[in-house]
N, C-alpha and C positions, 0 to 999 in steps of 0.2 A: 465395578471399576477398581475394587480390593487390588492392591498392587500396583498398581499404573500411574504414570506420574500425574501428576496438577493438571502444566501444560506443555503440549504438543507443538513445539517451532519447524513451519515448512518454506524448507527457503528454494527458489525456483530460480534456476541460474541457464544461461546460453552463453557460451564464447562467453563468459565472466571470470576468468582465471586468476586475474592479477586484482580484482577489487573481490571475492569470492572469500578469500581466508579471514579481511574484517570482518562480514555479516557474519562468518562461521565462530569467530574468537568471539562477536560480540553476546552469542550464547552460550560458549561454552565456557563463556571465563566468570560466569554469572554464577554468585556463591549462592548457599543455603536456600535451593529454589528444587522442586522435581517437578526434573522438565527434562523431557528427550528432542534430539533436533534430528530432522529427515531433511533428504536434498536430494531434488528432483532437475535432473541436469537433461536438456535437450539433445542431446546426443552430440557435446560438443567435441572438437578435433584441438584444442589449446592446451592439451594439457589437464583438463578439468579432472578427468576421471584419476589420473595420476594423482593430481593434489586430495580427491575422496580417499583414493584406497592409503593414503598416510597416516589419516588420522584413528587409523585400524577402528576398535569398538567407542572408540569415542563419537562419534558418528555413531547414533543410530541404527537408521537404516538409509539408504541410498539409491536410487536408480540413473540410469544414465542410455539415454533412448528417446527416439524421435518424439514429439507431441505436438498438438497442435496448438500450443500457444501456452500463454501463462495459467490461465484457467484450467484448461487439462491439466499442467503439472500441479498446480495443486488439488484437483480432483485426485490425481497419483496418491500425493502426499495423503489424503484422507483415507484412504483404503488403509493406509499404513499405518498412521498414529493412533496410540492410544488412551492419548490424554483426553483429560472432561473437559480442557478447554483446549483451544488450538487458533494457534497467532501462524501471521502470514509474513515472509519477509521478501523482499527481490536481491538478489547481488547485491546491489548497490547502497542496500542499506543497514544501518546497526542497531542494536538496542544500544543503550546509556547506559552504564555500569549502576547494576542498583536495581535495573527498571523490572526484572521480572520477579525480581523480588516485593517489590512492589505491587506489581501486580497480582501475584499471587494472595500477597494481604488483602488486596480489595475485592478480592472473587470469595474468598475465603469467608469475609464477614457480608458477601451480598451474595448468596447460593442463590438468588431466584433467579437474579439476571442472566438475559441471553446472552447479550454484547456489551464487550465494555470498550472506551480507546480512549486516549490522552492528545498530548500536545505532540506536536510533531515538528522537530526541527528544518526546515530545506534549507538544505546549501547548495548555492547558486556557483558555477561557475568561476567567476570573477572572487570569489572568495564570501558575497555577502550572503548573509542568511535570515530570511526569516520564522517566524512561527504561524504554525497553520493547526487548524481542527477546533471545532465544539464543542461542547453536549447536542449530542442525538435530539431531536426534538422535531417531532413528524409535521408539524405546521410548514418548519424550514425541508425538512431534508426531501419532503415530497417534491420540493422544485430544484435542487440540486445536495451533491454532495457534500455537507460540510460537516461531515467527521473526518479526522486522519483516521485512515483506516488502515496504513502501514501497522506492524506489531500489534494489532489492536486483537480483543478476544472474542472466540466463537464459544458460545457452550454448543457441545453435542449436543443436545437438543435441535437444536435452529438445523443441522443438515439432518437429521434423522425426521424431522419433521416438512427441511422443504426438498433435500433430493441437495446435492454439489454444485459447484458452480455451472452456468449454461457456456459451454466451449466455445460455441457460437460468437457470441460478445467477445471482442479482442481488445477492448482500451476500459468496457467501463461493467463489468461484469461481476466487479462488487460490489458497484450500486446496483446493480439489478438482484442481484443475492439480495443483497439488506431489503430493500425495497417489497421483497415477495410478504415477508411479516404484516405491513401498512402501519397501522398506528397503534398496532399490536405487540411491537418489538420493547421487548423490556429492556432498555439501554441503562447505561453507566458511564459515567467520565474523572476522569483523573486529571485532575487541573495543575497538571504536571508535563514537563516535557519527557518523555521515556523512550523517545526513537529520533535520529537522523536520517536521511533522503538524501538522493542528489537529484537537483530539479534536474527536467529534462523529460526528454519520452515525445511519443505519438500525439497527447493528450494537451501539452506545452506548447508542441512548435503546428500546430494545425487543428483546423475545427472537426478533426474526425471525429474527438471523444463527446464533441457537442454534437454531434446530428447521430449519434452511436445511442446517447443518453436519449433523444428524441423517440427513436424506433422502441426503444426498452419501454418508455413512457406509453407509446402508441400500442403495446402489449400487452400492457397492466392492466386489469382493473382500475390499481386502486390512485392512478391521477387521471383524470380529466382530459380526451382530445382538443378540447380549446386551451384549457390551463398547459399541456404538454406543447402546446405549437407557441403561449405565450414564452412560456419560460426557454425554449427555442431558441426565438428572438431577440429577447433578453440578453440570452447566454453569449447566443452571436455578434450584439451592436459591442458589449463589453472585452470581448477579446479581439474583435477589430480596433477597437479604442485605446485597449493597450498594445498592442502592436503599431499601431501610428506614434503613441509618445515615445515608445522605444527608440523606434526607428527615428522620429525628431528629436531627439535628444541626443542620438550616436551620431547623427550629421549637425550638430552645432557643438559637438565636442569636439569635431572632426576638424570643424570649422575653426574654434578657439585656436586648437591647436595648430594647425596652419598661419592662424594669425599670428600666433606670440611667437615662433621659427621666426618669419618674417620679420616683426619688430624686433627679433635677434633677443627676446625674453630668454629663451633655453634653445 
């Protein structure tokens, strides 16, 4: 790998035009890091391919071309990079000024590790944000995912040894990547926040990404058919339950608010 940068940023964009150039500044504006960034664009009609060819060699490399989902674009992306480590990004999200610089220091002094990832900022909507992700730890992550695996790092190793993402899988297909390792996967965590999100997706607003994770489980070896149908279940009572206090809380704000109109409050 004489010559090649550290890490490799793949960032995977559709119809993403107008949130597209934050994820791209939030790599390239990143000082005293080597790191090249590739963008794997769906063959979108917005303008996308315009805003690529601006950035002439500061981009990487680039494609712009049908694929079947996010997984294939970054399968793209991997053919193409050629850094020892390599981070994943979607449109809609950025690294933190700083963070891969950061990063880099923690790979640098942990050369064994496969995977590393941090804290991960969501922001909601409405403005509010929380933080979300782990440390890796195969007790927890066998029954769901709780790394931010946004920005988070691959060593080359981990695809030269399990093969690219499976294209198949369309919401949860980097838990089924991580997952192929078992209790083997040599993780790292940075107890730091070093990427933002915008919550949202397939995975938020319906239980697809939970019956998607089920079929991944019922594939594996390495959890369990009764443990895989618990954790299921589990998955399912939990985002039925927060979707009811959601939804009970926006009809008694609904409600408040009607009332104080009426009492002539505002």
């Amino acid at each position: 790998m004489s010559g090649s940068p550290q890490i490799s940023v793949v960032i995977a964009a559709f119809r993403a035009v107008e949130n597209l150039p934050n994820a791209i500044a939030s790599v390239l504006d990143q000082p005293d890091v080597s790191s090249e960034l590739i963008v794997i664009d769906g063959a979108s009609e917005d303008g996308t391919v315009e805003l690529l060819e601006s950035y002439g060699e500061r981009i990487t490399a680039w494609l712009s071309e049908p694929d079947q989902g996010i997984y294939d674009a970054w399968n793209k992306g991997l053919v193409l990079a050629q850094g020892q480590w390599i981070a994943f990004l979607g449109a809609d999200d950025v690294f933190i000024p700083g963070s891969l610089a950061y990063y880099q220091y923690f790979v640098g002094n942990h050369p064994d590790l496969d995977y590393v990832s941090s804290r991960l900022r969501l922001i909601h909507q409405n403005g509010r944000s929380q933080i979300i992700g782990q440390a890796w730890s195969w007790p927890i992550f066998r029954h769901y995912m709780n790394v931010a695996h946004v920005g988070s790092l691959h060593h080359r190793r981990l695809f030269e040894r399990h093969g690219g993402f499976d294209s198949t899988w369309k919401i949860c297909g980097d838990y089924e990547f991580l997952l192929r390792s078992g209790a083997q996967l040599r993780a790292g965590f940075i107890d730091e926040v070093l990427v933002e999100m915008a919550a949202g997706g397939i995975s938020a607003s319906s239980t697809r990404g939970i019956s998607e994770t089920l079929r991944i489980k019922l594939c594996l070896a390495s959890v369990g058919v009764i443990q895989a149908w618990l954790d299921f279940f589990e998955a399912w009572l939990k985002w039925h339950v927060r979707r009811f206090i959601r939804i009970l809380h926006s009809r008694c704000c609904s409600h408040r608010l009607r009332l104080n109109q009426r009492l002539g409050l505002f």
